[in-house]
gemmi code that builds the backbone of each chain (N, CA, C; Angstrom):
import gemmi

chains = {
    "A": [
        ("UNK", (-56.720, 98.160, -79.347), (-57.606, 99.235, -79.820), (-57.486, 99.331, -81.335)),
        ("UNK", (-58.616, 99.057, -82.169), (-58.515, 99.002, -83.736), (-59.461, 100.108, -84.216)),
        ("UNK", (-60.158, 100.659, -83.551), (-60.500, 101.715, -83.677), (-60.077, 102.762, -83.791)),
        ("UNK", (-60.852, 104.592, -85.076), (-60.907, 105.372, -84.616), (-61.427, 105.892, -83.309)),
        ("UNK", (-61.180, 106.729, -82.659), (-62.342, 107.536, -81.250), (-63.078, 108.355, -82.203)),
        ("UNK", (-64.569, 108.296, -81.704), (-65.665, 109.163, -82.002), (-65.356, 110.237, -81.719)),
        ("UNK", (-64.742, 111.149, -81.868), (-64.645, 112.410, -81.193), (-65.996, 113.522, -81.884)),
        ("UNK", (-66.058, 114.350, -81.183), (-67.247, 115.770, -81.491), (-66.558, 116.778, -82.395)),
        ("UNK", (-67.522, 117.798, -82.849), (-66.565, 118.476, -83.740), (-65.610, 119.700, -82.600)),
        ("UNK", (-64.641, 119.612, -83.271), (-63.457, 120.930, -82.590), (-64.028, 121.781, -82.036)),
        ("UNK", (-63.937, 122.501, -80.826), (-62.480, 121.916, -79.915), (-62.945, 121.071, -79.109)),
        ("UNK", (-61.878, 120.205, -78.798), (-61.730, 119.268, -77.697), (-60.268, 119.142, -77.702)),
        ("UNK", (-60.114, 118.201, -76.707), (-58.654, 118.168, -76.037), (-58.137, 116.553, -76.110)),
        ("UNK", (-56.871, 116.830, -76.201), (-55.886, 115.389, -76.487), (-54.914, 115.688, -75.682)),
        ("UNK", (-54.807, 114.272, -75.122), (-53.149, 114.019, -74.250), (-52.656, 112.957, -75.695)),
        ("UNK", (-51.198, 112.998, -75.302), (-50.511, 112.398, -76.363), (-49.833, 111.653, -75.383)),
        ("UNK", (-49.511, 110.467, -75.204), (-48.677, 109.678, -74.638), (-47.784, 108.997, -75.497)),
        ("UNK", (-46.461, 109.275, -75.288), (-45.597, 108.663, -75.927), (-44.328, 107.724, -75.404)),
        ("UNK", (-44.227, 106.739, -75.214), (-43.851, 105.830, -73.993), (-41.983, 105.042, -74.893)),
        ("UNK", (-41.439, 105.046, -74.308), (-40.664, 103.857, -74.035), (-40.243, 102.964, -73.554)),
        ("UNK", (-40.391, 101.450, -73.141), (-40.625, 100.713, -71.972), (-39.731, 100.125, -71.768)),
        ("UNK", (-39.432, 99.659, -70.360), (-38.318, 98.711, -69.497), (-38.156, 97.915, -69.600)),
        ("UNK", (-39.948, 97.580, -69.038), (-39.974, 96.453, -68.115), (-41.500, 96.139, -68.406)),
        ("UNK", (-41.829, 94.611, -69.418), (-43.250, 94.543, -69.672), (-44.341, 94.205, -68.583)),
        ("UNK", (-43.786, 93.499, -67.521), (-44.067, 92.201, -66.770), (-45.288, 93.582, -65.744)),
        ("UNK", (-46.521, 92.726, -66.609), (-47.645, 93.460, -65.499), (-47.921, 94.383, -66.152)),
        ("UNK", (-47.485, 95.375, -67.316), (-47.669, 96.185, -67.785), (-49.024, 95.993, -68.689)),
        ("UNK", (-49.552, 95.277, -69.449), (-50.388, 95.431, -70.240), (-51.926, 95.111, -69.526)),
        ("UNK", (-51.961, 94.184, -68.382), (-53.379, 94.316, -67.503), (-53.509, 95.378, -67.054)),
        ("UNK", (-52.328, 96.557, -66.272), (-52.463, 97.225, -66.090), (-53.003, 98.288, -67.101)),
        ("UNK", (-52.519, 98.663, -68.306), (-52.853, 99.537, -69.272), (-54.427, 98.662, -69.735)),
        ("UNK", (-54.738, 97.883, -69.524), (-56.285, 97.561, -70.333), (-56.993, 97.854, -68.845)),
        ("UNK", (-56.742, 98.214, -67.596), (-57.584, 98.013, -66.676), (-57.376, 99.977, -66.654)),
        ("UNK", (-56.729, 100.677, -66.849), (-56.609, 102.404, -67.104), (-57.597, 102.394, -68.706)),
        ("UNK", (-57.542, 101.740, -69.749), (-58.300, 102.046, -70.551), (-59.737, 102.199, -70.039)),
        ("UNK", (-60.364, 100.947, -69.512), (-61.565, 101.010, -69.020), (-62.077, 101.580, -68.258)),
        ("UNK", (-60.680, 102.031, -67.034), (-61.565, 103.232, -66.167), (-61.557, 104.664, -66.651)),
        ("UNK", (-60.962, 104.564, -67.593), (-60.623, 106.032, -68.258), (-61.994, 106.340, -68.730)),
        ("UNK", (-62.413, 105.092, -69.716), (-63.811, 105.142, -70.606), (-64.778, 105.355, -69.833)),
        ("UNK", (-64.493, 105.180, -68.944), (-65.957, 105.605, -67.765), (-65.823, 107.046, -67.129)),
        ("UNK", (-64.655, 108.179, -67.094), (-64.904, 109.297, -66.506), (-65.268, 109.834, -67.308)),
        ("UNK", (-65.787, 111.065, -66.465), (-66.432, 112.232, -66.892), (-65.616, 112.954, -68.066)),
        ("UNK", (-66.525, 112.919, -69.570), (-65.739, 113.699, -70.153), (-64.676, 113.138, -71.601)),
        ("UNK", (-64.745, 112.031, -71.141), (-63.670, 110.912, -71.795), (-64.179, 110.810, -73.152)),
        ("UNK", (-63.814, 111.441, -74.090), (-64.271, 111.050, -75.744), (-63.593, 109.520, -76.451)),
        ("UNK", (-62.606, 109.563, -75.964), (-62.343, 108.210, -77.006), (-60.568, 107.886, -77.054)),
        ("UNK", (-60.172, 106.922, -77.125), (-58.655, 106.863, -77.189), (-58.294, 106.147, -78.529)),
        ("UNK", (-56.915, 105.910, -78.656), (-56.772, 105.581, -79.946), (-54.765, 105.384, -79.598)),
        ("UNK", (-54.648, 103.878, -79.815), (-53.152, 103.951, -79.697), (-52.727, 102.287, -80.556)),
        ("UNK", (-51.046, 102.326, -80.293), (-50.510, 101.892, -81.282), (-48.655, 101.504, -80.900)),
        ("UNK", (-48.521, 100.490, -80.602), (-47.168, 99.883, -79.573), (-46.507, 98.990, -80.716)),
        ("UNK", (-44.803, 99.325, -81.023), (-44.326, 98.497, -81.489), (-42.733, 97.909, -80.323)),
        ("UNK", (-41.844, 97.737, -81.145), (-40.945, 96.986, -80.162), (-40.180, 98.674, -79.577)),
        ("UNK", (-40.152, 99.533, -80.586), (-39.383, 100.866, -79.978), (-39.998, 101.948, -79.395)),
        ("UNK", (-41.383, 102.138, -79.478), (-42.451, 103.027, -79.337), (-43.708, 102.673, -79.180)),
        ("UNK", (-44.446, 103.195, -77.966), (-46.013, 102.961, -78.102), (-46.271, 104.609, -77.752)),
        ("UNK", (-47.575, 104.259, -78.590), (-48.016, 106.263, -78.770), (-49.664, 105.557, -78.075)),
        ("UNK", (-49.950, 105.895, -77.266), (-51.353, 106.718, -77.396), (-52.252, 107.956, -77.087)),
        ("UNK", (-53.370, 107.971, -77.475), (-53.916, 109.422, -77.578), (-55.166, 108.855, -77.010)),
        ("UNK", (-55.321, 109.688, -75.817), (-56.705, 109.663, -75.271), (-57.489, 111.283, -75.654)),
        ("UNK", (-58.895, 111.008, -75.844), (-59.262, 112.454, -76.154), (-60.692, 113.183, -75.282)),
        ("UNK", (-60.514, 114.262, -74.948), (-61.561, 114.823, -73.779), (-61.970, 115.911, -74.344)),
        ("UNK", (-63.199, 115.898, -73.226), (-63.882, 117.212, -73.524), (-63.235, 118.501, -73.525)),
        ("UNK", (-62.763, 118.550, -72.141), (-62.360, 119.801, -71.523), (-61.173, 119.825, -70.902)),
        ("UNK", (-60.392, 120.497, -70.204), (-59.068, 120.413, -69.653), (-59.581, 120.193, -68.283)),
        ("UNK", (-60.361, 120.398, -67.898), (-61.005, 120.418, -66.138), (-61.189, 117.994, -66.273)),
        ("UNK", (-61.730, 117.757, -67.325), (-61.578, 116.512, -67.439), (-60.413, 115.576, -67.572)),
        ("UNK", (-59.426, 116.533, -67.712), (-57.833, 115.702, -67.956), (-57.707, 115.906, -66.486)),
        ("UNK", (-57.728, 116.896, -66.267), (-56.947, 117.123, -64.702), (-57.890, 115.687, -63.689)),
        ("UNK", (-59.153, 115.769, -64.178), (-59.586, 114.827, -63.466), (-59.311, 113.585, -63.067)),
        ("UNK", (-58.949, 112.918, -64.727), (-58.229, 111.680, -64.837), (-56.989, 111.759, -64.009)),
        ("UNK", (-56.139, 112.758, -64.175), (-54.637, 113.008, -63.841), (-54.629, 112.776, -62.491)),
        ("UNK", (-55.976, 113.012, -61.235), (-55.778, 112.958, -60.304), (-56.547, 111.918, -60.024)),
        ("UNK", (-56.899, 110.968, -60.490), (-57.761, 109.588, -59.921), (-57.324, 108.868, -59.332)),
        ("UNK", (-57.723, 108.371, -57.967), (-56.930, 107.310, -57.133), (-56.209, 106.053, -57.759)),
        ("UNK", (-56.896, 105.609, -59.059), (-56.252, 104.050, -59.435), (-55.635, 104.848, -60.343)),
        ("UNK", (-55.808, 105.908, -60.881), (-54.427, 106.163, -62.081), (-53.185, 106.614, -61.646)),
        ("UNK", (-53.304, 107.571, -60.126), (-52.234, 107.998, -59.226), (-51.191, 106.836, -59.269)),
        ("UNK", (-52.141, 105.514, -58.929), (-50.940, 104.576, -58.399), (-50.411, 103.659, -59.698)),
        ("UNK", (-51.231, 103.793, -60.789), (-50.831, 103.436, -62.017), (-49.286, 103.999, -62.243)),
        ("UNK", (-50.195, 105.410, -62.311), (-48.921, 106.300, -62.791), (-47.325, 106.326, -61.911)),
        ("UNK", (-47.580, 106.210, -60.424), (-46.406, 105.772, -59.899), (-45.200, 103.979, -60.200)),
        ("UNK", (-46.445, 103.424, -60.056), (-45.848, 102.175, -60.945), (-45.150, 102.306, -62.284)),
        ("UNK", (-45.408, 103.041, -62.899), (-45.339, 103.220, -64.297), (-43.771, 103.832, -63.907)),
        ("UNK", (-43.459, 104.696, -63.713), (-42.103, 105.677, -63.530), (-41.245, 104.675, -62.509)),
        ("UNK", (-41.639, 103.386, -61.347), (-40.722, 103.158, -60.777), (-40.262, 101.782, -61.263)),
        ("UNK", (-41.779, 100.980, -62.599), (-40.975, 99.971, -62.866), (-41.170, 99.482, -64.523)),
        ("UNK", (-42.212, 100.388, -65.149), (-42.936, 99.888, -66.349), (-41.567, 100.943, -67.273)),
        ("UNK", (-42.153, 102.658, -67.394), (-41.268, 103.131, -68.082), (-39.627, 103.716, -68.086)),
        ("UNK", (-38.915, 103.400, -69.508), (-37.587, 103.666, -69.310), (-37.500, 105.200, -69.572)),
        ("UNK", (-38.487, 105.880, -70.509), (-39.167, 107.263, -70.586), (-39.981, 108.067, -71.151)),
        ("UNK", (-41.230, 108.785, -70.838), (-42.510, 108.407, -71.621), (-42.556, 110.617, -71.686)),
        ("UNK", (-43.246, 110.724, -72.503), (-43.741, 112.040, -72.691), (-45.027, 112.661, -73.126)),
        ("UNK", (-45.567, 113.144, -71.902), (-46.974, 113.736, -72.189), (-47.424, 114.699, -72.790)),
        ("UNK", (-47.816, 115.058, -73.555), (-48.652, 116.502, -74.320), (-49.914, 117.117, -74.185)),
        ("UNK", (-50.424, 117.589, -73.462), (-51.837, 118.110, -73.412), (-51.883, 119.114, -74.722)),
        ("UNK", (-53.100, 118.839, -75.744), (-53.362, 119.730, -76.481), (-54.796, 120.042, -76.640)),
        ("UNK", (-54.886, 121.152, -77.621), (-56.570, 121.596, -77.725), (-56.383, 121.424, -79.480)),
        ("UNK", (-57.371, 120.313, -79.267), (-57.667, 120.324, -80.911), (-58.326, 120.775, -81.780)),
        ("UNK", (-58.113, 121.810, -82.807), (-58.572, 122.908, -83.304), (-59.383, 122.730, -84.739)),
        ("UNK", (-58.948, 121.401, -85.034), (-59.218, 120.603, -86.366), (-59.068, 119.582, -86.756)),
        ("UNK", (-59.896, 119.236, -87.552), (-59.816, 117.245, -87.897), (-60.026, 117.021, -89.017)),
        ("UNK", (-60.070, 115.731, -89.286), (-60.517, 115.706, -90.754), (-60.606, 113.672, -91.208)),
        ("UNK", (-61.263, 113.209, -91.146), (-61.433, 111.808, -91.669), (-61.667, 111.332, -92.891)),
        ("UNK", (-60.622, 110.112, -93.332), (-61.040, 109.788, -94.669), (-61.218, 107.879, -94.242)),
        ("UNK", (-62.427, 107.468, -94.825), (-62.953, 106.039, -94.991), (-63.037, 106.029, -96.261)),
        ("UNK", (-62.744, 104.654, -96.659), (-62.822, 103.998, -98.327), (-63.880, 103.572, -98.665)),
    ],
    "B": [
        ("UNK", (-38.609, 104.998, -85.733), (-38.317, 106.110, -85.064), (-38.435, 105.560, -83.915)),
        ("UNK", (-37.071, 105.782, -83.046), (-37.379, 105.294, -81.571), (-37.158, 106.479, -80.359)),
        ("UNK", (-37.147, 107.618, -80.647), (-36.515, 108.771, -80.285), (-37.808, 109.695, -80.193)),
        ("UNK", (-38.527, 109.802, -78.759), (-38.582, 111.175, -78.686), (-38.844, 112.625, -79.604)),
        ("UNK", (-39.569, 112.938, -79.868), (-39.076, 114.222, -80.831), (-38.766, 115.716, -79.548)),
        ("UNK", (-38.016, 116.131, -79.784), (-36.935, 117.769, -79.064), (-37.961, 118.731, -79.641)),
        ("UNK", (-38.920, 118.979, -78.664), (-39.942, 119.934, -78.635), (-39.765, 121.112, -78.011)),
        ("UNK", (-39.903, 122.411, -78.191), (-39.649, 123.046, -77.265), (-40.679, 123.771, -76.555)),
        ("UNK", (-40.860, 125.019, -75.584), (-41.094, 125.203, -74.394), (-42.733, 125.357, -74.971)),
        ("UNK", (-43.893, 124.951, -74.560), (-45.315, 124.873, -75.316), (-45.696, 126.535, -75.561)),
        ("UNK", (-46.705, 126.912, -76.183), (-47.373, 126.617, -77.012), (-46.535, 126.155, -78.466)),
        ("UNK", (-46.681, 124.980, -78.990), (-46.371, 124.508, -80.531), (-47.255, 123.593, -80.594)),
        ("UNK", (-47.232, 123.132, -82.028), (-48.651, 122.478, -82.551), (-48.329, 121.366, -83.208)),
        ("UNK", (-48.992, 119.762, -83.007), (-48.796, 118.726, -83.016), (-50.308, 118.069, -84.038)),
        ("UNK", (-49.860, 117.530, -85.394), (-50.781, 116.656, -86.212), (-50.805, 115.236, -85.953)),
        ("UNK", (-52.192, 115.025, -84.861), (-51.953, 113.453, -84.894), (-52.778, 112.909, -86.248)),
        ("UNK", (-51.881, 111.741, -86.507), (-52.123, 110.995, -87.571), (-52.553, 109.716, -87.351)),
        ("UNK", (-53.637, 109.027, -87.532), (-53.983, 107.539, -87.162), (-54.687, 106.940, -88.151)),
        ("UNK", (-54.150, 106.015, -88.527), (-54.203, 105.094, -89.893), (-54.446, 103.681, -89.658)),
        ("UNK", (-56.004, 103.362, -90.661), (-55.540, 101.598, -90.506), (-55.275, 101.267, -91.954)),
        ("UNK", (-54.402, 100.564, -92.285), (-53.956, 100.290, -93.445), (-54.697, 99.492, -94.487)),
        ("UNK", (-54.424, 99.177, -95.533), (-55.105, 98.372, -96.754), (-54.033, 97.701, -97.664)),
        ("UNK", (-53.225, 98.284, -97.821), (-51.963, 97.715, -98.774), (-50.648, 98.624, -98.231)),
        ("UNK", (-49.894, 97.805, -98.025), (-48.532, 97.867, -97.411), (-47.576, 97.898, -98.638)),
        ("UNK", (-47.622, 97.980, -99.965), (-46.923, 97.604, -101.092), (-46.533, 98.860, -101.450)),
        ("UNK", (-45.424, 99.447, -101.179), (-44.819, 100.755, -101.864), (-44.375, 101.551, -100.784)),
        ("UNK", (-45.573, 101.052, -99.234), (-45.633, 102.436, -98.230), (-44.715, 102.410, -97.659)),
        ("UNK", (-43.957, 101.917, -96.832), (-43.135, 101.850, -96.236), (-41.691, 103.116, -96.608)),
        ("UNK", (-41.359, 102.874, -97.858), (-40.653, 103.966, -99.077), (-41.008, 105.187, -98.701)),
        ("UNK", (-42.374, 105.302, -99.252), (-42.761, 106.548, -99.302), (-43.304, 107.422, -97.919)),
        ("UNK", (-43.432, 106.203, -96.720), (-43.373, 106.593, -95.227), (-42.172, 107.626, -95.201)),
        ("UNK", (-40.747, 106.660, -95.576), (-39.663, 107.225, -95.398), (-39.083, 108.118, -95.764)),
        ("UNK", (-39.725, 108.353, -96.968), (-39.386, 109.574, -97.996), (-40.057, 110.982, -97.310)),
        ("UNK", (-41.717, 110.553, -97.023), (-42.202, 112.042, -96.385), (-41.559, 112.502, -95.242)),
        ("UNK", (-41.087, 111.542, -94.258), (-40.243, 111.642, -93.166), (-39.327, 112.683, -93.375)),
        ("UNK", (-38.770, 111.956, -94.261), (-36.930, 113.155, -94.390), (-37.538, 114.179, -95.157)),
        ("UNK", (-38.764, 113.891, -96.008), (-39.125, 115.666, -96.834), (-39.320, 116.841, -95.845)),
        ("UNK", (-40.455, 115.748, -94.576), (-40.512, 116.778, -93.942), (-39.606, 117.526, -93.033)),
        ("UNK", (-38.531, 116.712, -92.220), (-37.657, 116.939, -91.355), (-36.975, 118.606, -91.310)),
        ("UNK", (-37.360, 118.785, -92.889), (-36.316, 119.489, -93.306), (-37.449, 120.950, -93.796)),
        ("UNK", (-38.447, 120.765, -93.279), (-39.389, 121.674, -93.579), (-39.009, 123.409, -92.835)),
        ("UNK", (-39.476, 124.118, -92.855), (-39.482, 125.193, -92.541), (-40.536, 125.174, -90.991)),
        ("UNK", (-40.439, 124.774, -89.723), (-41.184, 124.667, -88.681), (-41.460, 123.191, -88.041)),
        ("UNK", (-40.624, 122.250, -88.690), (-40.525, 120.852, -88.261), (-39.790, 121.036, -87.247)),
        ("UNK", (-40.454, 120.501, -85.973), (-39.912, 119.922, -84.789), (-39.502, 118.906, -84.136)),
        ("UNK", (-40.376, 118.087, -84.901), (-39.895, 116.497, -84.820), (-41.255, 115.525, -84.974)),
        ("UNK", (-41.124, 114.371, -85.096), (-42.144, 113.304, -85.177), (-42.200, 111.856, -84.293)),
        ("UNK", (-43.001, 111.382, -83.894), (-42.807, 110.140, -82.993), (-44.196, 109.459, -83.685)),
        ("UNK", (-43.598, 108.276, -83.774), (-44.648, 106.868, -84.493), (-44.832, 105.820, -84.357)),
        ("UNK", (-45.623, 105.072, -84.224), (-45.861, 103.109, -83.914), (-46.566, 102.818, -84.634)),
        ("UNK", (-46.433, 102.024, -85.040), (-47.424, 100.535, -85.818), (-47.980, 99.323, -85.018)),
        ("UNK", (-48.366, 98.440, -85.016), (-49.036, 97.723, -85.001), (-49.810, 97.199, -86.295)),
        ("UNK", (-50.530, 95.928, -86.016), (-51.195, 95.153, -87.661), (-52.353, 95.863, -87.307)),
        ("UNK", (-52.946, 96.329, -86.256), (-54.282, 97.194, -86.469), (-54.055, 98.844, -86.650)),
        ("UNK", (-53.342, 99.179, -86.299), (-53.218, 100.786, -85.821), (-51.858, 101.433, -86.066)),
        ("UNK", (-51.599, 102.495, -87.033), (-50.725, 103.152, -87.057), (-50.683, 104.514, -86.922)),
        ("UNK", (-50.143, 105.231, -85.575), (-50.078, 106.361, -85.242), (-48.976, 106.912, -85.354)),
        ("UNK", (-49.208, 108.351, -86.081), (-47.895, 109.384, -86.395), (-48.141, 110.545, -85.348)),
        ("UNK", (-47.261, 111.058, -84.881), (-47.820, 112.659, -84.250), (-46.203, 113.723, -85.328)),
        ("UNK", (-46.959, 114.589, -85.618), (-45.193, 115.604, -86.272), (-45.916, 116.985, -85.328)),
        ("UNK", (-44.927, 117.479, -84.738), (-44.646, 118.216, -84.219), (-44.315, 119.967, -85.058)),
        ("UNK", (-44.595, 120.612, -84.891), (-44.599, 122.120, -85.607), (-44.376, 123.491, -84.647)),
        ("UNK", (-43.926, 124.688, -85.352), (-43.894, 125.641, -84.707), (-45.051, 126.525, -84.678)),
        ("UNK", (-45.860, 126.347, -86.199), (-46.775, 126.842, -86.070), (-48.041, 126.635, -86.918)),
        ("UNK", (-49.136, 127.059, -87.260), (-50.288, 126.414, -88.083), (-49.954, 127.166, -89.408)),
        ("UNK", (-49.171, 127.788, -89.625), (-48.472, 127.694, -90.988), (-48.041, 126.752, -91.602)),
        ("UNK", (-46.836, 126.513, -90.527), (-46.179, 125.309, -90.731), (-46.368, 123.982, -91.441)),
        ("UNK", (-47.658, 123.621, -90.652), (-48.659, 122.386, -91.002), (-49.636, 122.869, -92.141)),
        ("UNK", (-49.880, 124.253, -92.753), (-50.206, 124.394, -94.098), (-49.079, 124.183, -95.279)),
        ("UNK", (-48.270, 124.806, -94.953), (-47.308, 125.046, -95.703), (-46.418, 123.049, -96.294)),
        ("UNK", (-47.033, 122.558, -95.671), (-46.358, 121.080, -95.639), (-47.283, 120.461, -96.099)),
        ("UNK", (-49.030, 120.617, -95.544), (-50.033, 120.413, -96.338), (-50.232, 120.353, -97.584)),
        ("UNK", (-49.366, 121.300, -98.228), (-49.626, 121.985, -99.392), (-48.549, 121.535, -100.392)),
        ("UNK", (-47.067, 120.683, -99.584), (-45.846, 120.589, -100.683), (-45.977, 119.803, -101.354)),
        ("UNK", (-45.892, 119.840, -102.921), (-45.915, 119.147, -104.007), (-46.117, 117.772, -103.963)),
        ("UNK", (-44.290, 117.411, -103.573), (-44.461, 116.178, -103.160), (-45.265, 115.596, -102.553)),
        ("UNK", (-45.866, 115.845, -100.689), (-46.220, 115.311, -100.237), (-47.974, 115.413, -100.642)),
        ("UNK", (-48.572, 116.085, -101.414), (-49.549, 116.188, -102.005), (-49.821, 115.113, -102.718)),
        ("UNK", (-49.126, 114.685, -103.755), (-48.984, 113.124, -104.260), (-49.503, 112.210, -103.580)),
        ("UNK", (-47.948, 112.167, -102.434), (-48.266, 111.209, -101.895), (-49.496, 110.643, -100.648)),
        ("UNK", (-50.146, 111.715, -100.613), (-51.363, 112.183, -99.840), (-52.566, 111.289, -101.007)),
        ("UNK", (-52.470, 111.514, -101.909), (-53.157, 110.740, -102.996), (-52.758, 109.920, -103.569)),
        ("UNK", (-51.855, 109.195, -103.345), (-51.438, 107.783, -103.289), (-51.957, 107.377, -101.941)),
        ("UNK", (-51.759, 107.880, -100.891), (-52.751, 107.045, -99.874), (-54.165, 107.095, -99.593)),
        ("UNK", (-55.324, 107.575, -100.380), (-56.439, 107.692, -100.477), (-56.490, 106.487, -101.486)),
        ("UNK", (-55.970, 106.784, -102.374), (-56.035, 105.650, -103.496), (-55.920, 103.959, -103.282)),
        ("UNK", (-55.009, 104.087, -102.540), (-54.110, 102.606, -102.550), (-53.783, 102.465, -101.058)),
        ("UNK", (-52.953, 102.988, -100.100), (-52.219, 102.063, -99.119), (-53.203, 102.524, -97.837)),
        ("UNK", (-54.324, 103.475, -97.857), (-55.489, 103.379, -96.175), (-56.569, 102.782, -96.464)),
        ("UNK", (-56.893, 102.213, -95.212), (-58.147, 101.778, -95.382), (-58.669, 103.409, -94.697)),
        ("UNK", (-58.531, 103.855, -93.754), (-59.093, 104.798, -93.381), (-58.249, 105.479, -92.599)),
        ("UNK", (-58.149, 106.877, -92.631), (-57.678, 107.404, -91.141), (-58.192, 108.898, -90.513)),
        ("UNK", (-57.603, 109.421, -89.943), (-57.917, 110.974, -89.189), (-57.182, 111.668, -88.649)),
        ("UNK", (-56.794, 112.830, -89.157), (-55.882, 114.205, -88.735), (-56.366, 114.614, -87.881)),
        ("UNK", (-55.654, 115.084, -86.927), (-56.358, 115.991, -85.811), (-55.101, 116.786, -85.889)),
        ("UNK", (-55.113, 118.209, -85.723), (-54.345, 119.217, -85.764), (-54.440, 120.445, -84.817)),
        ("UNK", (-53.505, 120.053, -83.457), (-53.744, 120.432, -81.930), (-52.792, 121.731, -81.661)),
        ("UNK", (-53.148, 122.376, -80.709), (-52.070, 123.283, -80.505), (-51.643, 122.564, -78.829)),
        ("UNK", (-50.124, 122.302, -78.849), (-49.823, 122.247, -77.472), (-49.718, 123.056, -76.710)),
        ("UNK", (-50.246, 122.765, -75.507), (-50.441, 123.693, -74.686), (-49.325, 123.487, -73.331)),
        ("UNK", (-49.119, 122.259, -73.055), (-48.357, 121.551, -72.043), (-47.861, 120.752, -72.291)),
        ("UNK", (-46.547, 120.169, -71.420), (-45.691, 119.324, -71.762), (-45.336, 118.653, -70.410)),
        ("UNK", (-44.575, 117.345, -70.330), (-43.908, 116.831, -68.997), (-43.123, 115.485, -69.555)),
        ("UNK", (-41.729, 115.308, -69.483), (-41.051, 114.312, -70.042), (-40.648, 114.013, -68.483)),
        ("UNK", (-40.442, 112.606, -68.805), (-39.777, 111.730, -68.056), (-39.014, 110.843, -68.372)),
        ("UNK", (-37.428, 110.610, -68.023), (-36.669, 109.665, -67.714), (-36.070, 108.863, -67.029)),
        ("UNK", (-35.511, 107.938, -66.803), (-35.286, 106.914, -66.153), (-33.724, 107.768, -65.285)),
    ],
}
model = gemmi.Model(1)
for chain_id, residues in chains.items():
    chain = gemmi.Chain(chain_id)
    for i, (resn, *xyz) in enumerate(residues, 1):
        res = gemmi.Residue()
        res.name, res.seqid = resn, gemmi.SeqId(i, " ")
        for name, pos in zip(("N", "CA", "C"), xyz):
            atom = gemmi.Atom()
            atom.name, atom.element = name, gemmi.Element(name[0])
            atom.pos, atom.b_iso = gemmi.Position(*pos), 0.0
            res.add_atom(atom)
        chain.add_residue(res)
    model.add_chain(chain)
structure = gemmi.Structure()
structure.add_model(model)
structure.setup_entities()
């Protein structure tokens, strides 16, 4: 992902994912096959992330909180997300926020 | 930074930061320098970050939207806020969230 997300003007909502990993093996088809179904629900503004050897952060961003919960409960992310805790992450931390303000600078 | 930032119980307020770079010559320093300026701020909670050659994401963590003025606003990091318009982004975007929710997981 080399992109900003298009996002709308404030408010809208951000999860923050902040990951530390185990175990790579299978991990990254999996995370490009959750990007794409993500980009297709209801609601889904745009993501934006960034993985080195100690940390990967990303930020997916939504309309509404009724649209996170949505994602949160989707059949292929359910079992994502169980995979994820029993073999991908060593320990990851989520943030739901409401974003109140922005601000972009291009050269 | 490979650590988590020690957030405590939500509502607190989180500046994501996402940057694609242009010149790498100086930044790294002055990454490190705003780091420890801020650490030590009056409402710093902590920060978590990755790189990548396309994408560099910061999130800093706060107690409150003071906080993130009041840091907005310090001398120093004012500079160096215009040293990176100038010279080391190609582009990036603040978003400045209030958390609302939280859920950590470990191994």
């Amino acid at each position: 992902m080399s992109e900003f997300a298009k996002t709308p003007q404030p408010p809208y909502y951000a999860v923050i994912f902040s990951s530390q990993m185990r175990d790579m093996d299978g991990y990254q088809e999996m995370a490009d096959k959750m990007e794409e179904l993500a980009s297709v629900q209801k609601g889904f503004l745009g993501l934006e992330s960034a993985r080195n050897s100690e940390m990967g952060m990303t930020v997916s961003y939504w309309e509404s909180k009724e649209a996170i919960q949505a994602w949160k409960a989707h059949a292929e992310h359910k079992l994502a997300q169980q995979l994820g805790c029993q073999k991908w992450y060593e320990a990851f931390a989520i943030r739901v926020c409401k974003v109140e303000r922005d601000h972009f600078f291009e050269r």
